[in-house]
Rosetta silent file (secondary structure, phi, psi, omega in degrees, C-alpha in Angstrom):
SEQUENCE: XXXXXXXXXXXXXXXXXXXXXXXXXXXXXXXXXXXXXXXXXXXXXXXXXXXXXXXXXXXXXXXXXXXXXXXXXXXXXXXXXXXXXXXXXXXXXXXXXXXXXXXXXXXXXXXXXXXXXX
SCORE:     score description
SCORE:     0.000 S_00000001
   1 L     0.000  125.752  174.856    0.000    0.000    0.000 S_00000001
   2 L   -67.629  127.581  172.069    1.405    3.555   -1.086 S_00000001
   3 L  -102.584  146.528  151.193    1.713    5.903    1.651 S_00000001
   4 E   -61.963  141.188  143.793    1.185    9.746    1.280 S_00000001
   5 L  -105.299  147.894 -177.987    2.066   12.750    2.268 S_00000001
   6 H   -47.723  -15.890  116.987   -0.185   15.557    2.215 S_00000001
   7 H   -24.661  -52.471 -156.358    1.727   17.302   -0.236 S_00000001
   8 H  -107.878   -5.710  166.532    1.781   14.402   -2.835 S_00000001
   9 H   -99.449  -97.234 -118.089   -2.262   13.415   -2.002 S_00000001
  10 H   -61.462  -36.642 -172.127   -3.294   17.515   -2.878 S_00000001
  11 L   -60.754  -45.065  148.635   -0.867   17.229   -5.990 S_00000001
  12 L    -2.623  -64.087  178.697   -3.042   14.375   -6.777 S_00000001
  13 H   -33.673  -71.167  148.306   -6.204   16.379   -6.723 S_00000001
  14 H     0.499  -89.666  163.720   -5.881   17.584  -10.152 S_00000001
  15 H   -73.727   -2.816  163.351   -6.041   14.548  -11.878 S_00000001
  16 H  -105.855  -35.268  168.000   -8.744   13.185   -9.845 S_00000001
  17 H   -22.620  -34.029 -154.622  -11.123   15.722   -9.531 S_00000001
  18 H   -98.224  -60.786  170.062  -12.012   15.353  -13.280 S_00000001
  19 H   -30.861  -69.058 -142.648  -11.876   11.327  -12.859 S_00000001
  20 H   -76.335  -70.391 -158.409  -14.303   11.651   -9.754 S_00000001
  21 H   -42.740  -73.290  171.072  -16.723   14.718  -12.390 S_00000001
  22 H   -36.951  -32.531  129.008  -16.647   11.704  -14.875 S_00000001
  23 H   -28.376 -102.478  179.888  -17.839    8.935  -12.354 S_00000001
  24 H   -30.313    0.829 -179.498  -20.701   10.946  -11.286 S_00000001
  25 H  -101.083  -61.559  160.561  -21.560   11.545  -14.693 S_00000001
  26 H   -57.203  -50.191  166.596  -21.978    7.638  -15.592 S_00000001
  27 H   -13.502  -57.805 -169.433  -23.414    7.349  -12.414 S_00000001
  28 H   -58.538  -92.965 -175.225  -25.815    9.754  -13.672 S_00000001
  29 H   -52.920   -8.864  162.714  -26.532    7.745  -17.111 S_00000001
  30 H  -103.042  -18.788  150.863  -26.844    4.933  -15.746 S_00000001
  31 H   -43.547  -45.530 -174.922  -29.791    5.750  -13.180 S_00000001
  32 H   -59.039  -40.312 -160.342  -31.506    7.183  -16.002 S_00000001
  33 H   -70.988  -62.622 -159.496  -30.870    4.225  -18.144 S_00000001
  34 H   -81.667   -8.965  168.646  -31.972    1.874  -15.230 S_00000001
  35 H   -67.411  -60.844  171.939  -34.867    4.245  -14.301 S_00000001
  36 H   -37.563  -42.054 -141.415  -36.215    4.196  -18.417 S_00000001
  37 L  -104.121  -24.648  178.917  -36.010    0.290  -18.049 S_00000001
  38 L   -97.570   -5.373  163.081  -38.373   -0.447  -14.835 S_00000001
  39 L   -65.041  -30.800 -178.102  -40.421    2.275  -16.387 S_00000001
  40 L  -101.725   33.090 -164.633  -41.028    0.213  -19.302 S_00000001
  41 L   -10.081   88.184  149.900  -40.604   -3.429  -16.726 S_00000001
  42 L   -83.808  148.055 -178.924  -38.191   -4.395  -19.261 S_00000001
  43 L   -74.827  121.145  141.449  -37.200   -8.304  -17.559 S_00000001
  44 L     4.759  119.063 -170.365  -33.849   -8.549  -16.433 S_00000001
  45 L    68.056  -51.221  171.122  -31.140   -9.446  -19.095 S_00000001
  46 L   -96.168   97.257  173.622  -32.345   -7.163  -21.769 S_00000001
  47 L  -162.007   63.001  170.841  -32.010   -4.065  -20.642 S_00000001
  48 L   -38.473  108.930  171.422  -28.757   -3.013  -23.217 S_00000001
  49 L   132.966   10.573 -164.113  -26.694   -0.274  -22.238 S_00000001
  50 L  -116.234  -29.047  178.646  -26.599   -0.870  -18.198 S_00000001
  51 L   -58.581  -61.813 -159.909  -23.673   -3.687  -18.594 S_00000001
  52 H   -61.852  -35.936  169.881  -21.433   -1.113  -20.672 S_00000001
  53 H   -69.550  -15.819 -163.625  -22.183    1.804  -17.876 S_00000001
  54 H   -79.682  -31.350  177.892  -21.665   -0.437  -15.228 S_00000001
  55 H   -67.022  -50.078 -153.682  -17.934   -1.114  -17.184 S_00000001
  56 H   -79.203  -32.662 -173.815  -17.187    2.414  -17.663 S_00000001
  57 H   -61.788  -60.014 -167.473  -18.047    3.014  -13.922 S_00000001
  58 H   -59.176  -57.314  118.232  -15.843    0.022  -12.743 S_00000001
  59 H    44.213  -71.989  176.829  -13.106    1.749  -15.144 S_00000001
  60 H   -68.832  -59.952 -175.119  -12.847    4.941  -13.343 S_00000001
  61 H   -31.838  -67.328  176.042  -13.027    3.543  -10.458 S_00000001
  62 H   -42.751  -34.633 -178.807   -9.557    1.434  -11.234 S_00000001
  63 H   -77.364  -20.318 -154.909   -8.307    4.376  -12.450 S_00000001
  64 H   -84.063  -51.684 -149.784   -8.724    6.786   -9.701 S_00000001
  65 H   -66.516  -55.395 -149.160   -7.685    3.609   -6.917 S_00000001
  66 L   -43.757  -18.034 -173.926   -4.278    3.045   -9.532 S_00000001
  67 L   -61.098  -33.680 -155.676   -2.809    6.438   -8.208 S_00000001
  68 L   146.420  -47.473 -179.591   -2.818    4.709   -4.889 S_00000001
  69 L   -96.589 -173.632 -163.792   -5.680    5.995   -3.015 S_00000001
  70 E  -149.778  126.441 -178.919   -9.030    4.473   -2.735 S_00000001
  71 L   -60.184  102.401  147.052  -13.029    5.524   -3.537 S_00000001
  72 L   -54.927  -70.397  168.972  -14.737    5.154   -0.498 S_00000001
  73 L  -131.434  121.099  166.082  -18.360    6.317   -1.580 S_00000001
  74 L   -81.252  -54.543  173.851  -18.939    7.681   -5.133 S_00000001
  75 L   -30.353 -117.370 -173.394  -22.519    9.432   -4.704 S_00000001
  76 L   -29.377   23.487  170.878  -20.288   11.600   -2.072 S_00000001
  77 L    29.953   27.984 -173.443  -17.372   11.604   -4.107 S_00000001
  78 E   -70.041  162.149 -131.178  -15.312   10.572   -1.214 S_00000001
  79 E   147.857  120.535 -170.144  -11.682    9.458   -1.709 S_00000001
  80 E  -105.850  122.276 -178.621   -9.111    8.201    0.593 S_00000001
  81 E  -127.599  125.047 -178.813   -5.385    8.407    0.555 S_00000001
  82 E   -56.881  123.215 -178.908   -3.348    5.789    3.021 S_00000001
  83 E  -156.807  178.397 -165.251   -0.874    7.942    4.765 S_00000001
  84 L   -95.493  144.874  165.329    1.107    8.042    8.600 S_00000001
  85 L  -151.705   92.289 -167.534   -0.018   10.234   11.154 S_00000001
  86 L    77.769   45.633  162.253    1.745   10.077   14.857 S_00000001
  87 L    87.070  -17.842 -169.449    3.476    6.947   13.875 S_00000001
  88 L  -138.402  137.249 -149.361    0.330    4.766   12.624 S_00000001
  89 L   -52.356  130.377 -174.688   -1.146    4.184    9.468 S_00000001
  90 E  -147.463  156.791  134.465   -4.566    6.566    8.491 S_00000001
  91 E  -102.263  143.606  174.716   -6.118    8.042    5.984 S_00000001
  92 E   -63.599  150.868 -164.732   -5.784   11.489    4.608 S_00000001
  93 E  -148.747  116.857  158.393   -9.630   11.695    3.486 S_00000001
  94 E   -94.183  130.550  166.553  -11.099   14.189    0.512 S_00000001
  95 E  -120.215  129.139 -152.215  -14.403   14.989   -0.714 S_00000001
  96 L   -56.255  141.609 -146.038  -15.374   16.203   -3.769 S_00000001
  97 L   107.168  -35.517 -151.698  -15.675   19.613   -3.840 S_00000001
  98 L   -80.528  166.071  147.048  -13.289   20.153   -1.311 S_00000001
  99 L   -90.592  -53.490  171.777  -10.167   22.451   -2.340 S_00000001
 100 L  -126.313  174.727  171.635   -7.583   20.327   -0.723 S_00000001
 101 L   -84.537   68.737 -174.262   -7.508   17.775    1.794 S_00000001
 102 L   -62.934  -12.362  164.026   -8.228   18.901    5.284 S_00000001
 103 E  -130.137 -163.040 -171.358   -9.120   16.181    6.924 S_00000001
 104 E  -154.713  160.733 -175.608   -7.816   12.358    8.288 S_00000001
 105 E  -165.179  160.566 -156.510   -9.596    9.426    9.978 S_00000001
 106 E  -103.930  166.547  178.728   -8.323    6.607   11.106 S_00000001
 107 L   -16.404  -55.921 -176.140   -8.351    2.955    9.053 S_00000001
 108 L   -99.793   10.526  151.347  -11.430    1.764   10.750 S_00000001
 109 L   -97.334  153.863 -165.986  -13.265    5.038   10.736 S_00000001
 110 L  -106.700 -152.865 -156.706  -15.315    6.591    8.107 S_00000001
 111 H   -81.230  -10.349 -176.176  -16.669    9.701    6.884 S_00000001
 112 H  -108.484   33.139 -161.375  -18.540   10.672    9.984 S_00000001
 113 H  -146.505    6.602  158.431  -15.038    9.913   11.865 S_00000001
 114 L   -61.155  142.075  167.450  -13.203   12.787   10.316 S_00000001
 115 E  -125.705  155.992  167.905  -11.176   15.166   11.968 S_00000001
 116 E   -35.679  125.443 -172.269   -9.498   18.203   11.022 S_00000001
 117 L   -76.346  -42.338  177.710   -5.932   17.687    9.900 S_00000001
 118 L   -80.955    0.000    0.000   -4.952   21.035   11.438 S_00000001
């Protein structure tokens, strides 16, 4: 597992931000898509177009976790980067929207377990 430093997760930000706008976008198309299809109760198994968003989703996803860090919730556009804090392992923890990354939590806490990094 790569560790961070808070420097090198915000340079990060950049190139994920867009990654993250693009998730949420297929997100997007594919509720409509799966919304269209129980409108019409199309059965299960035909309902074209919901596999290929579902690829394109899983997609981003790999790309954003290849940097290192890891998608915690996409509706909240949350994003996690493994990094040290006081000697033991945490994450640095960004949400979309966010300008930089202000807060940290620790491995087995979540988003309602943040705290302020400063």
């Amino acid at each position: 597992m790569r560790l961070f430093t808070l420097d090198e997760a915000n340079a990060l930000l950049p190139r994920i931000r867009p990654l993250v706008d693009q998730l949420w976008e297929k997100r997007r198309e594919l509720a409509i898509v799966q919304l269209e299809y129980e409108m019409r109760a199309v059965p299960r198994g035909h309902t074209p177009g919901i596999g290929e968003r579902r690829d394109e989703i899983v997609r981003l996803i790999e790309r954003i976790e290849h940097f290192g860090c890891i998608v915690k919730d996409i509706d909240l556009g949350l994003i996690d980067f493994p990094s040290t804090r006081g000697g033991r392992t945490v994450y640095l923890c960004w949400r979309a929207g966010e300008p930089e990354i202000a807060y940290w939590h620790d491995l087995e806490g979540g988003f309602s377990a943040r705290r302020p990094l400063a």
